[in-house]
C-alpha positions in Angstrom: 103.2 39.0 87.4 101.5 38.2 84.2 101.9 34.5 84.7 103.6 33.3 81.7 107.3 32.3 81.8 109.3 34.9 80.0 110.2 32.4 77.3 111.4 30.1 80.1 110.7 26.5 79.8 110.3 23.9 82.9 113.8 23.0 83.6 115.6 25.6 82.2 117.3 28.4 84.6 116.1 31.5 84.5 119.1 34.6 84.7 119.4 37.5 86.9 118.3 39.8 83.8 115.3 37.5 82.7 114.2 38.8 86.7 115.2 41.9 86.2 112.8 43.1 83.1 110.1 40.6 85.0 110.6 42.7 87.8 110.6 46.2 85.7 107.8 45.1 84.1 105.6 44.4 87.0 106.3 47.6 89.0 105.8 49.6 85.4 102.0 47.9 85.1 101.4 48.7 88.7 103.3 52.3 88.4 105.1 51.6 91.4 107.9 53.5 90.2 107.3 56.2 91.6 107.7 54.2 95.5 110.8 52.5 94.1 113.7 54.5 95.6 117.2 52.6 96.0 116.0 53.8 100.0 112.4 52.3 99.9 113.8 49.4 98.0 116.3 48.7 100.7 114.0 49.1 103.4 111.4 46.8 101.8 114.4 43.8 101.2 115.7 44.3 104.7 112.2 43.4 105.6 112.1 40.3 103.3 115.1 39.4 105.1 113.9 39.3 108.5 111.1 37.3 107.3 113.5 35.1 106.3 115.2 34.2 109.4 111.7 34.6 111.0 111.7 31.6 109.7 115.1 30.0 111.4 114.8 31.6 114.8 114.4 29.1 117.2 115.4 26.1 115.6 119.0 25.8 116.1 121.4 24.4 113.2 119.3 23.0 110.8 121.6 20.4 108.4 121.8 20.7 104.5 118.7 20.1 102.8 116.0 20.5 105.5 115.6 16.9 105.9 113.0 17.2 109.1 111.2 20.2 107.3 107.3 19.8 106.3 106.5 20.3 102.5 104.6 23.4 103.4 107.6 25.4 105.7 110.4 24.8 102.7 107.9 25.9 100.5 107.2 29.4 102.7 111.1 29.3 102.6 111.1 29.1 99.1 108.6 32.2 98.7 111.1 34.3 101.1 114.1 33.7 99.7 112.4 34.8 96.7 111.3 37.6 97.9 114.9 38.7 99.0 116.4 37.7 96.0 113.4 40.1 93.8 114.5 42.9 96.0 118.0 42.6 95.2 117.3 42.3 91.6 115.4 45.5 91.8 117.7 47.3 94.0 120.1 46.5 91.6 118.0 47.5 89.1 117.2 50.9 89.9 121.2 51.8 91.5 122.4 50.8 87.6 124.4 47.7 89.3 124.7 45.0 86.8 124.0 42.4 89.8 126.2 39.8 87.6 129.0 41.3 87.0 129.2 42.6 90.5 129.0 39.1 91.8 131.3 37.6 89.3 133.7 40.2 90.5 133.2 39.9 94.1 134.1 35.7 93.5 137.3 36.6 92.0 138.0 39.7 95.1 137.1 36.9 97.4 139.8 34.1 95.4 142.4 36.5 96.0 141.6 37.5 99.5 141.0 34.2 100.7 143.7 31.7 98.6 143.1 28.2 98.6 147.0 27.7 99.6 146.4 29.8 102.8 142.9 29.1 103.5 141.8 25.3 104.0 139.2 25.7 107.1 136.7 28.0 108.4 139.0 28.8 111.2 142.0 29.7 108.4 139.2 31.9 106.9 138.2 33.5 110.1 141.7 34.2 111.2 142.5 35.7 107.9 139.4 37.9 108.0 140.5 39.2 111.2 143.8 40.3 109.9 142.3 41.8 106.6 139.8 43.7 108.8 142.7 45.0 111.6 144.9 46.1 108.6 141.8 47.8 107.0 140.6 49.6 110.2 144.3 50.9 110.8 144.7 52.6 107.6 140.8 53.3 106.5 140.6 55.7 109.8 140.9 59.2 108.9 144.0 60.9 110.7 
């Protein structure tokens, strides 16, 4: 990218759209668009996120905020989680999917699925699932 921080100061978040034009804007100065296909774009983030758990594999549960982790591996994480999370924006991006809108949406399918009342432990959750799915795949098969 062009190195400056979109208007962004230290400290301050930076949205899904401020990515998006960054994003637009570095494939446009490159021409890329012409490689960026919602396939190709896919491909390329399914990549990223093998990378990522390249990163994982073979060291069992790891506990909430990498405690045992060197400097240098959470910042490699750091660099493929955002490569993953670029990907998305742009696959987003280039589908016409306003990424957050579809996530804010998703969190409020996900409330209703999954009720605090009904669902208090990941083994509530997983049972539930399992019924959601059993009742989808019994009436989502074509006859």
């Amino acid at each position: 990218m062009n190195g400056d921080h979109g208007g962004q100061e230290a400290g301050h978040g930076v949205t899904l759209e401020d990515l998006r034009k960054k994003m637009a804007d570095f494939v446009k100065e490159r021409d890329w668009d012409k490689f960026h296909s919602p396939r190709n774009v896919l491909l390329a983030l399914v990549k990223e996120v093998g990378e990522l758990s390249e990163i994982f594999q073979w060291k069992g549960e790891v506990p909430k905020g990498l405690p045992d982790w060197e400097e240098e591996e959470k910042v490699h994480l750091g660099e493929e989680l955002s490569d993953v999370l670029l990907y998305l924006v742009r696959l987003s991006d280039i589908c016409g999917v306003d990424l957050g809108k579809a996530a804010l949406r998703k969190l409020e399918l996900n409330a209703r699925k999954y009720p605090v009342q009904q669902v208090s432990s990941k083994d509530d959750a997983i049972l539930l699932d399992e019924k959601t799915t059993n009742a989808h795949l019994s009436t989502d098969l074509p006859s």
